[in-house]
Kinemage of the C-alpha trace (Angstrom):
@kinemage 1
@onewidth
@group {chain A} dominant
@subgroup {mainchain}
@vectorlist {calphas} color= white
{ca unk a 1} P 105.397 49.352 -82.819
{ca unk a 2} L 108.744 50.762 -81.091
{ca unk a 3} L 106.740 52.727 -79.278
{ca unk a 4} L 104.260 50.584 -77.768
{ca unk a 5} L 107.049 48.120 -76.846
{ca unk a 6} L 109.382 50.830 -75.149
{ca unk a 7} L 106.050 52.476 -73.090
{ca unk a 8} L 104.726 49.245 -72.076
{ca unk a 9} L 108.466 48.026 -71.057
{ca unk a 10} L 108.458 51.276 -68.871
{ca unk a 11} L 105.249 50.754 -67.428
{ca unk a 12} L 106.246 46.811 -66.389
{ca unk a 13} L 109.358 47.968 -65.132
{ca unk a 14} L 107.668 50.943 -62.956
{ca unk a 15} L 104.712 48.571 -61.595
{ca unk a 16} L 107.308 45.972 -60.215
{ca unk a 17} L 109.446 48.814 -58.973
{ca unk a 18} L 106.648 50.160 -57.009
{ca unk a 19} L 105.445 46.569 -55.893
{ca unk a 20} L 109.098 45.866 -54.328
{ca unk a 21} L 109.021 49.760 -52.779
{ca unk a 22} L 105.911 49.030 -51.502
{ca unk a 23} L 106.464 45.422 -50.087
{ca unk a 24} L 109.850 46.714 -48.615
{ca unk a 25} L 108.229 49.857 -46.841
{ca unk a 26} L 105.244 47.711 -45.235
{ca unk a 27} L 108.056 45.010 -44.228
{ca unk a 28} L 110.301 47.833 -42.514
{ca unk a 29} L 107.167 49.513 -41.047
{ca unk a 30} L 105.793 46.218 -39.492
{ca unk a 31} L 108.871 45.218 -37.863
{ca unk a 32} L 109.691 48.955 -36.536
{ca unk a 33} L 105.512 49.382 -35.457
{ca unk a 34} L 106.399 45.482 -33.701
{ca unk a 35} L 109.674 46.377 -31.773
{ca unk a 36} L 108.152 49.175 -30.669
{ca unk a 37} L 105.249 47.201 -29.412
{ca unk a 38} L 102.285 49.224 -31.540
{ca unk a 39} L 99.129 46.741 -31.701
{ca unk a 40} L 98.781 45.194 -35.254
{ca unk a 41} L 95.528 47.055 -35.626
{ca unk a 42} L 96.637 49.933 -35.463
{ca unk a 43} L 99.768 49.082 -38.289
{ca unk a 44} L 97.126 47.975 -40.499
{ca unk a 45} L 95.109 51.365 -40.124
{ca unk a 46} L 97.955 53.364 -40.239
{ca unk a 47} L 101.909 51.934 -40.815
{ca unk a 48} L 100.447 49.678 -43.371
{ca unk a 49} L 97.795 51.661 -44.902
{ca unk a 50} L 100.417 54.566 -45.663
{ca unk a 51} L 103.157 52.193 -47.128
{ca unk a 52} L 100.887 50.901 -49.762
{ca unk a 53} L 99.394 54.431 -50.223
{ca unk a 54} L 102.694 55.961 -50.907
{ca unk a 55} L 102.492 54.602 -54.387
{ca unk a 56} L 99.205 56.290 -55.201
{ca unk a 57} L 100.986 59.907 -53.463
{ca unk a 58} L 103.621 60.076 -55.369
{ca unk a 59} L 101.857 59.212 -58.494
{ca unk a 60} L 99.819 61.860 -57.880
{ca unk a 61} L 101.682 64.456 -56.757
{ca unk a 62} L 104.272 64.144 -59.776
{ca unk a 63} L 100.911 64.048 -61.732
{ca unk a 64} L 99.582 67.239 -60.678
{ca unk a 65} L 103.610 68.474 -60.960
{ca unk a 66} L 103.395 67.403 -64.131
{ca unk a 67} L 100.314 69.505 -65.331
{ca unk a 68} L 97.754 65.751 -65.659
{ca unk a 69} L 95.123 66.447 -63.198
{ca unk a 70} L 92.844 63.901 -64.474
{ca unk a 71} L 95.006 61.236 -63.885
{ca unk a 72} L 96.118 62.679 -60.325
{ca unk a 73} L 92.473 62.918 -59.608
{ca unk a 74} L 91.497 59.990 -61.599
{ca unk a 75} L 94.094 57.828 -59.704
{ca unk a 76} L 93.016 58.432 -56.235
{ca unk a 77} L 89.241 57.102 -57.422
{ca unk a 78} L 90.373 54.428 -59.431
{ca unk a 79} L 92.247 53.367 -56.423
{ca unk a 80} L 89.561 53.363 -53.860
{ca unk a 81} L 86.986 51.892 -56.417
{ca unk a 82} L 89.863 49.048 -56.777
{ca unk a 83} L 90.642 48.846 -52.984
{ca unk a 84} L 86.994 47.967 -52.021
{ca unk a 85} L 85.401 46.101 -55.158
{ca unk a 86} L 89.097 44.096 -56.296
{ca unk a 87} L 90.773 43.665 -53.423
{ca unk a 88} L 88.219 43.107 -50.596
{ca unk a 89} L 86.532 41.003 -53.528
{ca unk a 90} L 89.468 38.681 -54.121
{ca unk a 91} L 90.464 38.880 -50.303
{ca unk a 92} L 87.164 37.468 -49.429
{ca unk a 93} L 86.802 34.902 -51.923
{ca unk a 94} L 90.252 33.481 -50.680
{ca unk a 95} L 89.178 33.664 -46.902
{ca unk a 96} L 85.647 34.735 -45.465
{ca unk a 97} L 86.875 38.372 -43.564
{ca unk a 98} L 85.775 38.930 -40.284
{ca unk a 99} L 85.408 43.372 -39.726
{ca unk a 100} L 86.922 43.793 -36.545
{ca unk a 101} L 84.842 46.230 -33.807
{ca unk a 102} L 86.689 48.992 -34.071
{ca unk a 103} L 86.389 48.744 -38.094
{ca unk a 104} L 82.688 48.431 -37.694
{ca unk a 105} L 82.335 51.370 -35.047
{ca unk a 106} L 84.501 54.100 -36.052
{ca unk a 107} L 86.542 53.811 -39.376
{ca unk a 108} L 83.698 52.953 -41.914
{ca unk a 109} L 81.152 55.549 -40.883
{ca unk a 110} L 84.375 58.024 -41.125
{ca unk a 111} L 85.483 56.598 -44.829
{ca unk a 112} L 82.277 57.016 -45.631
{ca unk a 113} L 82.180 60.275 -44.035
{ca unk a 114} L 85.524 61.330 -45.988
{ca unk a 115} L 83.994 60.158 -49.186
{ca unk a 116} L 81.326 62.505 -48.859
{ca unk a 117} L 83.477 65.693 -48.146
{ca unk a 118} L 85.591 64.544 -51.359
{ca unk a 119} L 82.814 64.512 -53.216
{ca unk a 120} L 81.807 68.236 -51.957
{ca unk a 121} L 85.036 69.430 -52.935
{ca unk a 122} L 85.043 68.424 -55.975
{ca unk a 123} L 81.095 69.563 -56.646
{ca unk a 124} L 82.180 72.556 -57.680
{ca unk a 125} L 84.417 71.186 -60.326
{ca unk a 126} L 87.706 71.166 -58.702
{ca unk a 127} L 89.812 70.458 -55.864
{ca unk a 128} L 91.560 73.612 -54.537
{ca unk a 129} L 94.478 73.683 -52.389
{ca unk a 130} L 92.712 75.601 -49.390
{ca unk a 131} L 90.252 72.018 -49.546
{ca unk a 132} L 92.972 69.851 -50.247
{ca unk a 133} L 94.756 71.621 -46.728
{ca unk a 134} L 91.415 70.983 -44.984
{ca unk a 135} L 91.604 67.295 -46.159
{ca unk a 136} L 95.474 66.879 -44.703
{ca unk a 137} L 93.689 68.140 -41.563
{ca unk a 138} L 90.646 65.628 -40.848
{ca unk a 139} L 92.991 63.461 -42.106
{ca unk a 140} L 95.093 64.152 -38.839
{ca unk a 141} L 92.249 63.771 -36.868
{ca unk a 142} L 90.475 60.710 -38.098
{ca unk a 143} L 93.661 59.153 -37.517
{ca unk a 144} L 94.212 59.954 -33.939
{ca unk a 145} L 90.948 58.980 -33.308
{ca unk a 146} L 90.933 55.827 -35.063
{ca unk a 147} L 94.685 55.033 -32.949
{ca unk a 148} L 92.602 55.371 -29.763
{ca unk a 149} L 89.721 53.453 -30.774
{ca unk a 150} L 91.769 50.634 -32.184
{ca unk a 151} L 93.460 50.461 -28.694
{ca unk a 152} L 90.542 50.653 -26.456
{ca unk a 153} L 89.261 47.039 -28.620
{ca unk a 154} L 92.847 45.845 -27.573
{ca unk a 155} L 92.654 43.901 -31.457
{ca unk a 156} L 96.001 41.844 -31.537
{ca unk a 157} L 97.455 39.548 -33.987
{ca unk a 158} L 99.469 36.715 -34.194
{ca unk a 159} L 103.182 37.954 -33.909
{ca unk a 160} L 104.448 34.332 -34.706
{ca unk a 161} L 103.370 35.368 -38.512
{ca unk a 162} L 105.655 38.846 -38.462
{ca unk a 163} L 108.973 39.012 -39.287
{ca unk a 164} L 111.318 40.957 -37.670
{ca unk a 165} L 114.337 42.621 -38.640
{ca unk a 166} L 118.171 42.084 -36.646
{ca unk a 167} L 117.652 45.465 -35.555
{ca unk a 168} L 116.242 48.873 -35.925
{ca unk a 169} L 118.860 50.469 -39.049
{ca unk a 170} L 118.332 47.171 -41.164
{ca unk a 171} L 114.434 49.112 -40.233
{ca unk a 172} L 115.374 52.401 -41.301
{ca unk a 173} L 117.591 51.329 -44.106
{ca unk a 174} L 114.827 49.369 -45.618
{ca unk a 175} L 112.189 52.271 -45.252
{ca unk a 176} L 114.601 54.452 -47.000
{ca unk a 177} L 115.131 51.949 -49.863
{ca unk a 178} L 111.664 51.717 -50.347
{ca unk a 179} L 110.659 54.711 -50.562
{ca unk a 180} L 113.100 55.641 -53.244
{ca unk a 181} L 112.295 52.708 -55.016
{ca unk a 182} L 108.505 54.211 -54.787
{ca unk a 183} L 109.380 57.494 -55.882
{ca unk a 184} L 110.865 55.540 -58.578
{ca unk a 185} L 108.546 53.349 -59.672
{ca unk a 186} L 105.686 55.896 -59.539
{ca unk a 187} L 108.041 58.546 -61.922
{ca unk a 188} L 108.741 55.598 -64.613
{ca unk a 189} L 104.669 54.030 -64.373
{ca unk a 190} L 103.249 57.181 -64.994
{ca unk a 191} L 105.208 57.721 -68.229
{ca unk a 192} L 104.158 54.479 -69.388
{ca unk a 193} L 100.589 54.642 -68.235
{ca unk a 194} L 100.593 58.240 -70.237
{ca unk a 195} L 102.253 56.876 -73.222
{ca unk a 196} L 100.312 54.011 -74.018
{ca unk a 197} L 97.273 55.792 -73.180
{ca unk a 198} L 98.319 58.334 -75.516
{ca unk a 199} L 99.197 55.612 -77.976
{ca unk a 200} L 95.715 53.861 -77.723
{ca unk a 201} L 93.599 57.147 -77.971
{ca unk a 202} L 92.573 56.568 -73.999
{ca unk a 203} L 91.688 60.050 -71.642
{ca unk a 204} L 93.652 60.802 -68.913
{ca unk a 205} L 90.683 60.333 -66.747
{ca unk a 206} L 90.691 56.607 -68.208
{ca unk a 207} L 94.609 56.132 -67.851
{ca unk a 208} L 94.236 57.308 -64.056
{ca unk a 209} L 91.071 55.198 -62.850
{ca unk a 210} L 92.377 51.633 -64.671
{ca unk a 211} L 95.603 51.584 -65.725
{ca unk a 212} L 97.850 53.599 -62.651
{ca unk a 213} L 95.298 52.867 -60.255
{ca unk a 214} L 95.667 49.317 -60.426
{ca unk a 215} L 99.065 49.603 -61.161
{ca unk a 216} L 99.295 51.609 -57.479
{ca unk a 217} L 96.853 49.358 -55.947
{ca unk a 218} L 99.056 46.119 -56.031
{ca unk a 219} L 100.766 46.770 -52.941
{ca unk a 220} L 97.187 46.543 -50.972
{ca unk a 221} L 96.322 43.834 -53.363
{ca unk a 222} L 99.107 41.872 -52.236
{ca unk a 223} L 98.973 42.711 -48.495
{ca unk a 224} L 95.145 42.240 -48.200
{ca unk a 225} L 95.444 38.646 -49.870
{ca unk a 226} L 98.462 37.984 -47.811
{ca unk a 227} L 96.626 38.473 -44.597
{ca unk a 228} L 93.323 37.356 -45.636
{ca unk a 229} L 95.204 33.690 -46.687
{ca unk a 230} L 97.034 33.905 -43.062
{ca unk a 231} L 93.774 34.445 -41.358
{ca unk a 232} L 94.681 37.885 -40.498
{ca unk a 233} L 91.610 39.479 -41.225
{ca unk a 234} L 92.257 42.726 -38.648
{ca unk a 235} L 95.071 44.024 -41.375
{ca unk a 236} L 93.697 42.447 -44.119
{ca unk a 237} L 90.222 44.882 -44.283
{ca unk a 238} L 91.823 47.823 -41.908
{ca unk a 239} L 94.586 47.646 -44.754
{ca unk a 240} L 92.045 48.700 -47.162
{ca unk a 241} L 89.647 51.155 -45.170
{ca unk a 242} L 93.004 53.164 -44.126
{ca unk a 243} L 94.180 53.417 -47.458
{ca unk a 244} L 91.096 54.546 -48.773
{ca unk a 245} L 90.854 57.307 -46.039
{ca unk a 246} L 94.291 58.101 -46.482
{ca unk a 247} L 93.938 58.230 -50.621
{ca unk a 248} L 90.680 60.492 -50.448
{ca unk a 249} L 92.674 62.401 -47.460
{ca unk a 250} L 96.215 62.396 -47.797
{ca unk a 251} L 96.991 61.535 -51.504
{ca unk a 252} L 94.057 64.069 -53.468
{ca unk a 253} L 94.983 66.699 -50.362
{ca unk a 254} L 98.461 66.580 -51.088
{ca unk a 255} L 98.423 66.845 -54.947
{ca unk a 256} L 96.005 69.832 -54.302
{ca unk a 257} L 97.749 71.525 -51.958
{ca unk a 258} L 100.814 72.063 -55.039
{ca unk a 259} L 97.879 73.398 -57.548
{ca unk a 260} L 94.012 73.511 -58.087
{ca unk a 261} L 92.966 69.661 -59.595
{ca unk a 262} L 90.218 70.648 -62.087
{ca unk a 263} L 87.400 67.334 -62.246
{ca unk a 264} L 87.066 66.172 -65.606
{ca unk a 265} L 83.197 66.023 -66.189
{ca unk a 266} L 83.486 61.917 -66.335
{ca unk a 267} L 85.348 61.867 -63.192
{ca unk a 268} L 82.979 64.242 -61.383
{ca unk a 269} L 79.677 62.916 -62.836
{ca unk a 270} L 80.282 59.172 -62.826
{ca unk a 271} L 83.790 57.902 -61.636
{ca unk a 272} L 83.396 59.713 -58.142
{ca unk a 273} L 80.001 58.827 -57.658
{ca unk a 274} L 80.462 55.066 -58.325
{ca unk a 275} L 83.536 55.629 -55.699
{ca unk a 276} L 81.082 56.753 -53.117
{ca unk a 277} L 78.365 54.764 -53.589
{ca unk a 278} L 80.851 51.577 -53.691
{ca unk a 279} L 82.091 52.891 -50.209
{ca unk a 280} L 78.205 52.886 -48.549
{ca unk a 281} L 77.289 49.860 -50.081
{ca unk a 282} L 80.326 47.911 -48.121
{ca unk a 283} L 78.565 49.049 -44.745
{ca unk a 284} L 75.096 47.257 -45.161
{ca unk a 285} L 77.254 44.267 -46.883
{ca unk a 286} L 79.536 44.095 -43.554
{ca unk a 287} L 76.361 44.616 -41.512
{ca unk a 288} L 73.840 41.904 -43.044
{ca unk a 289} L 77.164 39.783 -43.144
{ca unk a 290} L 77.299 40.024 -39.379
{ca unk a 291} L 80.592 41.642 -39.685
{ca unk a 292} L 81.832 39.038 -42.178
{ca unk a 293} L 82.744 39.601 -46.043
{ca unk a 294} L 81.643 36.095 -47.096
{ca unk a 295} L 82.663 34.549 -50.412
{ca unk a 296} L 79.298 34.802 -52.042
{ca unk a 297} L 79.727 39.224 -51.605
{ca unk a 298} L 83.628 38.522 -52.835
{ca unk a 299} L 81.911 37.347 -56.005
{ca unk a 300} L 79.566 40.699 -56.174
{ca unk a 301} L 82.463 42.790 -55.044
{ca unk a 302} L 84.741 41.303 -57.802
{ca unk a 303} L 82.104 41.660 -60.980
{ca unk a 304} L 80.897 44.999 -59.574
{ca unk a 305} L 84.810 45.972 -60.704
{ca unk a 306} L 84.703 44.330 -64.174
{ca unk a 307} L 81.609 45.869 -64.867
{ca unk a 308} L 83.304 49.054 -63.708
{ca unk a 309} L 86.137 48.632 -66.055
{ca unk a 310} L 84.304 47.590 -69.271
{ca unk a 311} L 81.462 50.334 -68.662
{ca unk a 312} L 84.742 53.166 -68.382
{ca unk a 313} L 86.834 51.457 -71.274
């Protein structure tokens, strides 16, 4: 009974960790991206989308360290099946989301792009590090183009609703704080994810795509809401479509790029497949929606996720 208390203790005290890491890094990044004049589109496809990714990095990354490839695998999917189904769900049942232009034009089609090439890496059974080096790559690239696209659109938001900092160390201070507090919090949430699941009899594979991908997944959770509430639907969905780029880019690159990530046959046969065919499904949604997540598909999004979890648990 020890046990369970002391890894579910660790796994409470990593998750809120992580959530105040996370909070604090998108807080410092906002203000810097906003004294520095950067259009709020582009903080929620990039400055945004990487704070709240961090989580999921360094989970990963001290997963694959840590010889766990299923959940460092298992984490980026989980996320990105969470991102789209929970979080664009529960955004758009608080607020109707109008996709920006620029969303609808470029960044979709090219997470739905990226989702494809994951999925070919992985085909063969695992992710290697010369295809997790490609994926840091077209990560690179989707990202300057989606910068220059986001400009051209000229999408702005309401500064009124951002708060600034006194100046540009409180900034940098903050950044720093939070991303120790993420390394943190990811280091202390993966021990209790792996404990418990050890405890319970769960796979890694199921530890990664429930437990530490929503646990890593709370920091978009709580910005998507946020700006979906505020009527700030340009970071509230561009929040979500860059960190779902950046997860299948950035985060499974990364941990591959330390070691191979072998595909467990669940992840390869069912978890990534759900993952991609969660992604295209959003486009025709977005499309019949006339660029709108109503309520009603919040509703679909949300049960498509619980049907999710109780079909993998």
């Amino acid at each position: 009974m020890l046990e369970y208390i002391i890894a579910l203790g660790l796994l409470l005290i990593g998750f809120a960790i992580l959530i105040a890491g996370g909070e604090g890094l998108v807080r410092a990044s906002v203000s810097l991206a906003t004294r520095l004049k950067v259009p709020a589109a582009v903080i929620g496809l990039t400055i945004i989308a990487a704070g709240t990714s961090a989580p999921e990095l360094l989970t990963s990354v001290l997963a694959s360290l840590q010889g766990t490839p299923d959940i460092a695998l298992g984490n980026v999917v989980g996320s990105n099946i969470f991102n789209l189904l929970a979080i664009l769900g529960a955004a758009s049942i608080l607020k109707p989301n109008v996709v920006s232009k620029n969303l609808v034009i470029f960044d979709l089609p090219a997470l739905g792009f990226v989702s494809l090439l994951f999925y070919f890496f992985l085909y063969d059974g695992a992710y290697s590090q010369s295809e997790g080096m490609i994926s840091l790559g077209v990560m690179v690239i989707i990202m300057m183009i989606s910068i220059k696209v986001a400009k051209h659109f000229h999408l702005e938001t309401d500064e009124d609703d951002i708060i600034q900092s006194k100046s540009v160390w409180m900034d940098l201070g903050l950044l720093t704080i939070g991303l120790v507090a993420l390394i943190g919090g990811a280091h202390i949430a993966l021990l209790g994810g792996v404990q418990i699941g050890q405890l319970v009899g769960l796979s890694e594979r199921v530890i990664g795509v429930t437990i530490i991908s929503v646990g890593t997944g709370l920091p978009e959770l709580a910005t998507s809401a946020v700006a979906a509430y505020r009527g700030r639907d340009d970071i509230a969905v561009a929040n979500v479509v860059g960190s779902n780029i950046m997860n299948t880019l950035a985060v499974a690159g990364g941990a591959a790029t330390i070691k191979d990530l072998p595909a467990e046959t669940n992840i390869l046969n069912f978890d990534t497949p759900f993952m991609l065919v969660s992604t295209l499904a959003i486009m025709p949604l977005i499309w019949f929606g006339r660029k709108k997540i109503h309520r009603s598909s919040g509703f679909i999004l949300g049960l498509a996720y619980i049907g999710y979890v109780i079909y993998v648990l």
